[in-house]
C-alpha positions in Angstrom: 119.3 125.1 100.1 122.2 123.1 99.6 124.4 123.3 96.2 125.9 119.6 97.3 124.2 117.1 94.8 121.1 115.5 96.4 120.2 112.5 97.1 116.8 113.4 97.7 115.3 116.5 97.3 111.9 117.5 99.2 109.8 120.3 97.8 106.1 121.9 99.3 106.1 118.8 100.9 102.8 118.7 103.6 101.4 115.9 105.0 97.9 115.7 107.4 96.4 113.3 109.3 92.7 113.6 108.5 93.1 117.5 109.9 95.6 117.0 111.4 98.6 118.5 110.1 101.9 116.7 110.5 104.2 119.0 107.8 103.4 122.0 106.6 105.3 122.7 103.2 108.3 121.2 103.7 111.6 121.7 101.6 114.9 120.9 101.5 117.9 119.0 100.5 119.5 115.8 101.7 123.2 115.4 100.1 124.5 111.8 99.1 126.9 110.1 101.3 126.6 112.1 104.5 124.6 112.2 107.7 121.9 114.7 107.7 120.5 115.3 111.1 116.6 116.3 111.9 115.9 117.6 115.1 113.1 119.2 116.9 110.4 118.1 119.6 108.7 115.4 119.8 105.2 115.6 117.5 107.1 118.2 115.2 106.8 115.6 112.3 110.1 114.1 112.1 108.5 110.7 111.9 106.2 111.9 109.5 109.1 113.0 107.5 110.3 109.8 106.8 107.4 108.1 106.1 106.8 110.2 103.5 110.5 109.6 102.1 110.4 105.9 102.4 106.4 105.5 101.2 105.1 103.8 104.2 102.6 106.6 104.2 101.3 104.8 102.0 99.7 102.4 104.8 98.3 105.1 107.0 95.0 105.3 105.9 93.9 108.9 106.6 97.1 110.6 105.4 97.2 112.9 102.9 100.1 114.1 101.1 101.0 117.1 99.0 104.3 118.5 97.3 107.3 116.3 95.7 109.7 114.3 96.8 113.1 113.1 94.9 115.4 110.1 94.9 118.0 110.8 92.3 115.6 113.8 90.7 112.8 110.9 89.9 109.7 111.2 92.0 108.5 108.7 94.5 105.2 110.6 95.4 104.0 110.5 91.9 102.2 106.9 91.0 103.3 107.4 87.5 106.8 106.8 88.2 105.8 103.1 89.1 104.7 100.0 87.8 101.9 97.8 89.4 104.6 95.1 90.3 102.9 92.7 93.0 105.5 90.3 93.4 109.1 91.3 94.6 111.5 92.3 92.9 115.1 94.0 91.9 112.9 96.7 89.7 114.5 99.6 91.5 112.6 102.9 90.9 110.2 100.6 88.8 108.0 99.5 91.4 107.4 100.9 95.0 109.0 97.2 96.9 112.1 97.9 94.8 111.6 101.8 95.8 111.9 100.6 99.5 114.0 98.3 99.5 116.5 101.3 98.4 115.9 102.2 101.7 116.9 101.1 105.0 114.6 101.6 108.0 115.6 101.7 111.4 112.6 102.4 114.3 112.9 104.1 117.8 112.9 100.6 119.7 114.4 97.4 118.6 111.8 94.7 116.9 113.3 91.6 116.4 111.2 89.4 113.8 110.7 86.0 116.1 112.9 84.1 114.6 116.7 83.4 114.4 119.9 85.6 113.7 120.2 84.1 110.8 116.6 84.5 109.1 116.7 88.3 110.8 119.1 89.2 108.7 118.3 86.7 105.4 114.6 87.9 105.6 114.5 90.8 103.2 117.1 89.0 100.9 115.1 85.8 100.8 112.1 87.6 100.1 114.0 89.6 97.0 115.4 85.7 95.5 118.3 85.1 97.1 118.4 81.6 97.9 122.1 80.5 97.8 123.4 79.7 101.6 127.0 80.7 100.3 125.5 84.1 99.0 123.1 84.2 102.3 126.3 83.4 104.6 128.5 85.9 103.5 126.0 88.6 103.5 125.2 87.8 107.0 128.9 88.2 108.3 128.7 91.1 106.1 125.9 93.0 107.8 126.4 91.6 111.3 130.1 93.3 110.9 128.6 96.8 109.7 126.3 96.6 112.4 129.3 95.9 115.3 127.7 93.1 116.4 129.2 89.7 114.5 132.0 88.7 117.1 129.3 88.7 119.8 126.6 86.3 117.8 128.9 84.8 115.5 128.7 81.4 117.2 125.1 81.5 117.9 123.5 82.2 114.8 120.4 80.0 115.0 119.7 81.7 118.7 116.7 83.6 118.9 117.1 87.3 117.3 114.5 88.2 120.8 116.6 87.0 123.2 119.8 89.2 122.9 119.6 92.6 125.2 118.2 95.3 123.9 121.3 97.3 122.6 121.9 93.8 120.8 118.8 93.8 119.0 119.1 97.5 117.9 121.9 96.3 116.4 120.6 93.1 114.9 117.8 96.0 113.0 120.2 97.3 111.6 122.1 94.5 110.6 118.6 93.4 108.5 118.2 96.9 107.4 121.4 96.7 105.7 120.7 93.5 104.5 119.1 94.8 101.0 122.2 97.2 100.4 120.1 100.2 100.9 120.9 103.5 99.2 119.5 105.5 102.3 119.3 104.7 105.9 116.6 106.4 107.6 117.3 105.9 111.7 114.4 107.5 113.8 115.3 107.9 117.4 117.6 104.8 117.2 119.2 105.0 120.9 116.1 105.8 122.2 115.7 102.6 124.2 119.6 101.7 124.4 122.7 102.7 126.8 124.8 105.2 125.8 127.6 102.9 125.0 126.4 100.5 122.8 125.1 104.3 121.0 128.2 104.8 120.9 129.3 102.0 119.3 126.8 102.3 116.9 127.5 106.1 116.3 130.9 104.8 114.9 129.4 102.6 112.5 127.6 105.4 111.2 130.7 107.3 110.4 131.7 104.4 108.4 128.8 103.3 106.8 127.8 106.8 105.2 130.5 106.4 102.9 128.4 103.5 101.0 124.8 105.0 101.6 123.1 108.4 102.6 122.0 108.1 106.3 119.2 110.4 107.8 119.3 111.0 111.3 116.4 111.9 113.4 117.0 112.2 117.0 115.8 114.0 119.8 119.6 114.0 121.3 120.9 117.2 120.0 124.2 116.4 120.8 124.0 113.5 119.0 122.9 115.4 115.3 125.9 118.0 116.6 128.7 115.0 116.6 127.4 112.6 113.7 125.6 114.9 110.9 127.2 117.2 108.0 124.1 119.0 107.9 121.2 119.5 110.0 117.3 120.5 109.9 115.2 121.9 112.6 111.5 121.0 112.3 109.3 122.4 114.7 104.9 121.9 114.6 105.4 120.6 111.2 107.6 123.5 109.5 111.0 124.1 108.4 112.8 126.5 111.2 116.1 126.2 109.6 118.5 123.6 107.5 122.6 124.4 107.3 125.5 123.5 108.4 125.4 121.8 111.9 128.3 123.8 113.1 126.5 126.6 111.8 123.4 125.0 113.9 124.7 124.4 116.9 127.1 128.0 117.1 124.5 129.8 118.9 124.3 132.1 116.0 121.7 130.2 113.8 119.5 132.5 111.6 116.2 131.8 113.8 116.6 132.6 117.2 114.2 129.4 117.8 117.0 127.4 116.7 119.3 128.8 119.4 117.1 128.5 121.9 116.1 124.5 121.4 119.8 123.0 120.5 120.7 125.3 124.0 117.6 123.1 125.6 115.6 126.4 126.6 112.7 124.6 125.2 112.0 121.0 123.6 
């Protein structure tokens, strides 16, 4: 464990599919205002991971879920730490939209809602009240900036979000998941389907943005956990391996010997 404050904190956390088991008692320590990095092979529960974290468990209708898990020390597992809210709303940790909307979600492949660059990124802040265009234009320039992509779109906003390239619309995701000022940004596998420039571009937004927000990082690019994240875990069939430093990580003198052998690509 970390002595950093957390964030969140995750403890005995195990999740199955029916039986299936994704994550097998699960702890650990996610600091505020860093990058913490997840690794491990794909099917390891990474995914799974952050489902549980952002609540969109919740929608998987044959998942079970044990153990705690904390956002600022309150628990968002526990249905008593919610209200039955059914409309949306600035509630924070009162009711589980407000609970997500605390936290950005970015998926392996870019999905652009069919509609424009403009009402990509308005959406979610629409949806919450927000109605004034002044308010709504500024936040747009706002995210579209953080996201490296404003001086490309910038004079195109009512184009259709779908028809920019690929690493375009990665960025336009998160652009809208930055659009509700999220506390954490959860990015699974984001360069997945992108080239490794416009990563790279995106990388440096990263370094930037996690002085606002908390970002989790999973990736299957262990280089890519090595140059962005503070700290890194390695989850492997559902279980912890290891969580420290990521210099400590990637040294080829981790604790687990399973550690050094996937970050040196022996297996994974």
């Amino acid at each position: 464990m970390v002595d950093l404050p957390a964030k969140i904190r995750v403890e005995g956390l195990g999740v199955s599919y029916g039986d299936k088991i994704a994550l097998k008692d699960l702890s650990l320590q996610i600091p505020a205002n860093q990058i913490f990095g997840i690794i491990g092979p794909a099917q390891s529960g990474k995914t799974t991971f952050l489902k549980a974290v952002n609540r969109t468990i919740d929608f998987v209708s044959n998942a079970t879920v044990k153990g705690r898990v904390l956002m600022d020390n309150q628990s968002v597992l526990d249905a008593s730490s919610f209200t039955p809210v059914k409309k949306l709303s600035n509630n924070g940790m009162r009711d589980l939209c407000g609970y997500r909307r605390r936290i950005g979600m970015v998926a392996p492949l870019p999905v652009g809602l069919p509609m424009t660059i403009y009402d990509n990124v308005t959406f979610a802040p629409r949806q919450a009240g927000i109605r004034k265009k002044d308010e709504l234009d500024t936040l747009v320039e706002r995210c579209l900036t953080q996201a490296a992509l404003w001086d490309e779109v910038k004079d195109r906003l009512d184009t259709l979000g779908t028809k920019l390239s690929g690493g375009q619309q990665q960025r336009l995701t998160i652009a809208r998941a930055l659009s509700h000022e999220p506390e954490v940004l959860c990015l699974d596998e984001f360069s997945i389907a992108i080239d490794p420039v416009t990563t790279m571009r995106i990388e440096d937004v990263l370094k930037e943005l996690k002085a606002e927000m908390t970002i989790i990082l999973v990736t299957n690019l262990v280089q890519q956990a090595r140059r962005l994240a503070k700290r890194t875990a390695f989850i492997l069939n559902g279980e912890l391996v290891e969580e420290d430093t990521t210099k400590k990580i990637f040294s080829g003198n981790a604790s687990d010997s399973r550690t050094n052998e996937f970050v040196s690509g022996i297996f994974g």
